[in-house]
N, C-alpha and C positions, 0 to 999 in steps of 0.2 A: 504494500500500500504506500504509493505516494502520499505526505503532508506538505503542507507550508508553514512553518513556524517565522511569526514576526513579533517582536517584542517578546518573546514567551509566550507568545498567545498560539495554539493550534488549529490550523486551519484546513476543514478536510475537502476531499474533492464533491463536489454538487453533481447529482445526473441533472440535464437538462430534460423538459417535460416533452419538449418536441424538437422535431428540425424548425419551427418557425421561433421557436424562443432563443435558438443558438443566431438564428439567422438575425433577427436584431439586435444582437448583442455586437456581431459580425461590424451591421449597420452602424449603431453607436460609434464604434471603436474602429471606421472604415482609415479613415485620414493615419489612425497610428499604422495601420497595418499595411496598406497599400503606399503609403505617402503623402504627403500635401496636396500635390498634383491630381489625384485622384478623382474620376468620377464616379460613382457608382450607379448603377440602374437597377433594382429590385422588382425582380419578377411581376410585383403584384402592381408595378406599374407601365409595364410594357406588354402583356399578354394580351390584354385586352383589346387595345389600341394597335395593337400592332398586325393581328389575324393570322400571326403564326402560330400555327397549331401544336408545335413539340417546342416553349419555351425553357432554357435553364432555369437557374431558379436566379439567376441577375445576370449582369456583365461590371465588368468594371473597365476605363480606359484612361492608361494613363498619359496627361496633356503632353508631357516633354519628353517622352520617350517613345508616343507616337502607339501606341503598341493598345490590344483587347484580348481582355480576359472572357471566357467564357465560368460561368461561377455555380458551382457546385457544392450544398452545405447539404454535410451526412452527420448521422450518428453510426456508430458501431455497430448498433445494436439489429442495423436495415442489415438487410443484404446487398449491400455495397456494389456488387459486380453488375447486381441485375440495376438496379436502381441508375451507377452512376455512367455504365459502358451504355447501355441499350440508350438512354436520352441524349448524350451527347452523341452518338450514331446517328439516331433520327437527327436530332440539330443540323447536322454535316450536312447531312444528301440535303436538308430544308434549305440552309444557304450555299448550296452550288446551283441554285437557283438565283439569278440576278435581282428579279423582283421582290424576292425575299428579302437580299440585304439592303432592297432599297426600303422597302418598307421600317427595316430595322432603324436606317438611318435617319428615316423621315420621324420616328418613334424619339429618335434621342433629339432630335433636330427642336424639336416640338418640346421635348420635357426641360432643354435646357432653356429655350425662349422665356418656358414660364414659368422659371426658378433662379429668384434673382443670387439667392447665393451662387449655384453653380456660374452665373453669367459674371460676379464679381470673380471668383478665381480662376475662368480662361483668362478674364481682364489680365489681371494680376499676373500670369503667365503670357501676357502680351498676344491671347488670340482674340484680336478685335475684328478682324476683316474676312471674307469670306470664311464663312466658320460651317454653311453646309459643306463646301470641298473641303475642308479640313478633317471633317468625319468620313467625308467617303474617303478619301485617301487612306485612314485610320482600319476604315468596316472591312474596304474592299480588300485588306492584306488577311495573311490567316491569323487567325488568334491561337488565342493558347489558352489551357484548362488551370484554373485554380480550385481544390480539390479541400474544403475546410472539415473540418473531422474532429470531434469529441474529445479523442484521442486514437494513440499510435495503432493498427492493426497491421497482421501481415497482408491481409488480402489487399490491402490497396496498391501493392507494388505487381502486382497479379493486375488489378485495374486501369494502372496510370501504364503500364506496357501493352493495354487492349486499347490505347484510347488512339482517333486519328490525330490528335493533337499533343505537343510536347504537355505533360504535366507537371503543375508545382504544388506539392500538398503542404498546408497549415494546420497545424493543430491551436483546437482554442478551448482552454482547459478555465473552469470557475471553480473557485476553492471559498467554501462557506465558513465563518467562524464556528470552532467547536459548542457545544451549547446555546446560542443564540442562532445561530441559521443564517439564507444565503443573503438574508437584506444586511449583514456586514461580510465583506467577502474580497476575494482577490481574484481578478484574472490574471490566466497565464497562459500566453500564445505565442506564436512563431507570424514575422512578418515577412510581406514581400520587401520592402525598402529594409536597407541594410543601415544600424545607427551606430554610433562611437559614442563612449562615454565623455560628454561634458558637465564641469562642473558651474560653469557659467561664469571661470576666471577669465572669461575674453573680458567681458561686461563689469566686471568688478574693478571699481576706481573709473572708470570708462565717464568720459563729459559728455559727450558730444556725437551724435550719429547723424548720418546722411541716407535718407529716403527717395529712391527715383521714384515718379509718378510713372507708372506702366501704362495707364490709358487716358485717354481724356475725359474715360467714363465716370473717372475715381474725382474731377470734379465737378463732375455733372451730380453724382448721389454726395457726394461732401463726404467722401473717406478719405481715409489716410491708408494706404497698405501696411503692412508689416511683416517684414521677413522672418523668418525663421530665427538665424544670425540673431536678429533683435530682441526675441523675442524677452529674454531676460532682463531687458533696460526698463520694464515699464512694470505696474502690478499685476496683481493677477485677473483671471477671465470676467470682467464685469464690475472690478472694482476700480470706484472714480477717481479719479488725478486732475490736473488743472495743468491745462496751457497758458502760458504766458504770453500773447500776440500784440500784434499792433492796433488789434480793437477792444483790446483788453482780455480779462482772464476769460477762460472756455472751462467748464465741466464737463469732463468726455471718459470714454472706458474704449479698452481694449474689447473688443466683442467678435462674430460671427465666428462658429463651431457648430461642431453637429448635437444634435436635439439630445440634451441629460447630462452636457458639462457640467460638472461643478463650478459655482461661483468661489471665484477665487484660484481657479484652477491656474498654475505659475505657465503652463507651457499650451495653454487651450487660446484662440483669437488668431485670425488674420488681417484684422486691420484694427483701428482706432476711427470709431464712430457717435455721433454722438455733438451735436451745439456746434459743427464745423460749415454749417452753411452760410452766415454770416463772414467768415473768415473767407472762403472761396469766392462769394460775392464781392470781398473787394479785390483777391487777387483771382480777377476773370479771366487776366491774360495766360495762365498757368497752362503748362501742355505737357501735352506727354513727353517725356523726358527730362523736366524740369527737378533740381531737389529740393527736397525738404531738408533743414535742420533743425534739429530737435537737440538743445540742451537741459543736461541738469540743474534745479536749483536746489529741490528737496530730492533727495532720491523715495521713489517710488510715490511721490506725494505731488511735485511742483516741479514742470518742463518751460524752457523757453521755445515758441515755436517761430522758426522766419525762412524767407527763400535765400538760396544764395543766390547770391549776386555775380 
């Protein structure tokens, strides 16, 4: 039996109640797993809309790497071979049909229109312009299987060698506190993006950072983007700070993440939103490529904000 011990405390493993309970868990926690860049499409919103008949159970496609996943979330406890070979088979012969991947495309075409998060980070990844050919160039390559799993079995190497697509299996394991149960708990999974341990001594002592505006769109909605790199100069997920400007002070948070952040979360937000419409209003001339700087005054409390010059 695997445990998790943290502080002294034991933590044991949770069966999940279904494949839809792992799969939003999957959801929640897509951006650690796949990357920033990531889009994800879950099944229960492409099937319908789309009129293909054998859907996975999502896709996922990532912006700067160009590449799609085809997505598969099992338990153990299925039988695996039959479940995850025979669906992605059918899938195959479905899109070596042209109409089909167009439909696919027209599908995601359509969900990113009308999701203004997903539309702020192609921004932010600089896909502002022709963004249907950007998908079809993306659909019309082959994909590749992501294969998420409860945990480790032998069958899946039996699986991911029957599949017509290269596969990559993740395990995503939820570990419940002893006595209390799974609402205090810990995940444990394997990702696609690959991470190094930082301690956030870049940032430590750090005055001063420089922000490119990626799109023109970023002052059209009144955001700020925020890089990764950055992420440590500022508080945590939704907790307020003050800009210092030339129309005076701004109350604003670092924000957008996916749906069940914790507030206060140190590494959760991709931009800083929030009382910046007034500030873009007077600098109307701002474009894309232009920087932002952002000084210390308090740390984690009070920033200076101006363009350079």
């Amino acid at each position: 039996m695997t445990i998790l011990l943290k502080d002294g405390i034991k933590y044991l493993p949770y069966k999940y109640k279904d494949e839809d309970e792992l799969e939003r868990l999957l959801i929640e926690h897509s951006e650690i797993i796949f990357g920033t860049d990531s889009v994800i499409f879950p099944k229960r919103k492409i099937k319908a809309r789309s009129g293909i008949g054998t859907i996975p159970d999502g896709f996922v496609v990532l912006i700067n790497e160009k590449k799609w996943y085809i997505l598969e979330v099992e338990l153990t406890s299925h039988p695996l071979y039959d479940h995850i070979v025979v669906q992605i088979s059918k899938f195959n012969i479905a899109i070596k049909n042209q109409n089909t991947r167009k439909k696919l495309i027209d599908v995601f075409y359509d969900e990113i229109k009308n999701n203004i998060q997903i539309k702020h980070k192609l921004e932010f990844n600089r896909i502002t312009k022709e963004l249907y050919k950007f998908l079809s160039d993306i659909i019309n390559g082959d994909p590749e299987v992501i294969i998420v799993i409860d945990e480790r079995a032998e069958e899946l190497d039996e699986v991911s060698q029957s599949l017509p697509f290269r596969a990559t299996i993740l395990r995503f394991e939820t570990y419940e506190r002893e006595k209390i149960g799974v609402g205090v708990h810990i995940h444990s999974f394997d990702t696609l993006k690959d991470y190094k341990i930082e301690t956030g001594s870049e940032q430590i002592g750090k005055k001063r950072i420089e922000i490119a505006l990626a799109s023109n769109r970023q002052t059209k909605f009144a955001i700020i983007p925020l890089p990764k790199k950055h992420r440590s100069f500022f508080p945590g997920y939704k907790n307020p700070f003050i800009l210092i400007t030339d129309i005076g002070e701004i109350r604003t948070k670092v924000t957008s993440a996916p749906k069940g952040t914790e507030y206060g979360d140190p590494q959760a937000g991709n931009y800083i939103m929030g009382g910046l419409k007034p500030w873009y209003g007077k600098h109307s001339d701002l474009k894309e490529g232009d920087r932002l700087i952002i000084e210390v005054v308090e740390p984690k409390k009070r920033y200076r904000l101006h363009v350079e010059q």
